[in-house]
C-alpha positions in Angstrom: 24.9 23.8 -10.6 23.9 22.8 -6.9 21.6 26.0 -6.9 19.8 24.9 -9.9 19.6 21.5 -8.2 18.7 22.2 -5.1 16.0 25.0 -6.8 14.5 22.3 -8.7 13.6 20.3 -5.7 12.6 23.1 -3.4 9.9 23.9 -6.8 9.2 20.1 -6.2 8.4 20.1 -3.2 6.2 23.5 -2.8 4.1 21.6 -6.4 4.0 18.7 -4.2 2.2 20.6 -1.0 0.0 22.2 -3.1 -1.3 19.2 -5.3 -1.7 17.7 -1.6 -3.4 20.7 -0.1 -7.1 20.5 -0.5 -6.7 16.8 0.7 -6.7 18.7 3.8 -9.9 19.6 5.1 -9.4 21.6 8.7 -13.3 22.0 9.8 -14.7 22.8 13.3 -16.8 19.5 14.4 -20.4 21.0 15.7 -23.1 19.6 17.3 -26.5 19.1 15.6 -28.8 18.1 17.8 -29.8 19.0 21.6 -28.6 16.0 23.8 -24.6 16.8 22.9 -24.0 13.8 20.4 -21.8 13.5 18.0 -23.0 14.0 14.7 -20.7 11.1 13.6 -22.8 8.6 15.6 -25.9 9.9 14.6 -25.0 9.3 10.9 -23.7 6.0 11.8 -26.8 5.0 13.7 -28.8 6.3 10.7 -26.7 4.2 8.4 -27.1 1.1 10.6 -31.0 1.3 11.4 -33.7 -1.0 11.3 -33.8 -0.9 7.7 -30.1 -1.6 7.1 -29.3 -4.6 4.8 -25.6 -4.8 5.5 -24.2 -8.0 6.6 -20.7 -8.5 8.5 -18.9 -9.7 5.0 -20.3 -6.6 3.5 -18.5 -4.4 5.7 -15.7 -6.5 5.6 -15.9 -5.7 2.1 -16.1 -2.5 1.6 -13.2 -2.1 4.3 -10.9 -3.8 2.6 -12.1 -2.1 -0.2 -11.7 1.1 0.7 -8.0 0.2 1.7 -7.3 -1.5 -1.5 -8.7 2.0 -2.9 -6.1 4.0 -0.8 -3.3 2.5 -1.5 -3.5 2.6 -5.5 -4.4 6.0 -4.9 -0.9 6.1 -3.0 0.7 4.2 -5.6 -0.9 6.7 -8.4 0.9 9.7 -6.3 3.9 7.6 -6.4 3.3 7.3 -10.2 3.1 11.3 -10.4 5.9 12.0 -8.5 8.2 10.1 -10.6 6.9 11.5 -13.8 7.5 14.9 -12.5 11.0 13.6 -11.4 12.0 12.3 -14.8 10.7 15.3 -16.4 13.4 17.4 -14.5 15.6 15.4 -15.1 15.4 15.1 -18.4 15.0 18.8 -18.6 18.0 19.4 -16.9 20.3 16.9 -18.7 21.8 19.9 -20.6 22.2 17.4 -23.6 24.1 14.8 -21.6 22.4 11.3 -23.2 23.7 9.2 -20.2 21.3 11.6 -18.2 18.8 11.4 -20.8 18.6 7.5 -21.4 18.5 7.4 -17.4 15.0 9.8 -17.6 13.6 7.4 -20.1 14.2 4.5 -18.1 12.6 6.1 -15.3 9.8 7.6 -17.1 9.0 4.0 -19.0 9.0 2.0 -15.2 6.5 4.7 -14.0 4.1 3.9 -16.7 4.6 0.4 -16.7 3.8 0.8 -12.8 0.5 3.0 -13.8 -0.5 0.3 -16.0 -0.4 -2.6 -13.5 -2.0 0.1 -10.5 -5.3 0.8 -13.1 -5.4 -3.1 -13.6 -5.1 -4.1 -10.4 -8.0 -1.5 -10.0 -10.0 -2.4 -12.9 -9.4 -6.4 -11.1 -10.6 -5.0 -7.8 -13.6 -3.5 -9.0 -14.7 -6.7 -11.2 -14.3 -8.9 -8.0 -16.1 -6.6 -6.0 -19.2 -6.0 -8.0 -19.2 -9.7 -8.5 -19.0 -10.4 -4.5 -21.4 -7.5 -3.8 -23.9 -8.9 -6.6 -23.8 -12.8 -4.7 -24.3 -11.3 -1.5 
């Protein structure tokens, strides 16, 4: 019984680096241009011209944006992980219902968790496109 266990989460955990894999992105920075600067700055410089209509509470907004944005995106993983979890567990109960019921419980909190996540989104979207329409 412990190998099936501990089987179970070792095939958890390799599903879980390779969902996470191509989040990875390993490339060699080069330079683009002939006075050695980053190509980083020259975007930002780009993006911040003459031309640039972006106010400080813009910025501000799409920063905290873009962190609201990562962590529901964490929170969706989170969301994954324990379906997969209660999955193989209910799998594995081998008929037991105590283990069963437990899966269910687990399974039901999960959704209930995705379903306040996508409306917290759904919220955080609405404000935004209403504070970036004002502005």
């Amino acid at each position: 019984m412990n190998k099936n266990i501990s089987f179970n989460i070792f095939a958890l955990l390799i599903i879980i680096v390779f969902l996470t894999l191509p989040f990875f992105v390993f490339g060699q920075q080069t330079v683009i241009n002939n006075n050695n600067q980053d190509p980083m700055s020259l975007l930002e410089r780009v993006a911040t011209g003459p031309y640039s209509s972006e106010t400080d509470s813009d910025t501000v907004m799409r920063t905290v944006g873009l962190i609201i944005n990562i962590v529901l995106g964490l929170l969706s993983v989170i969301f994954l992980v324990l379906t997969i979890y209660s999955g193989i567990r209910w799998m594995t109960a081998q008929g037991n219902e105590e283990e069963v019921t437990k899966a269910k419980t687990i399974l039901k909190q999960a959704i209930i968790g995705l379903i306040i996540v996508i409306s917290s989104w759904g919220i955080w979207e609405l404000i935004a496109r209403l504070w970036l329409s004002n502005l």
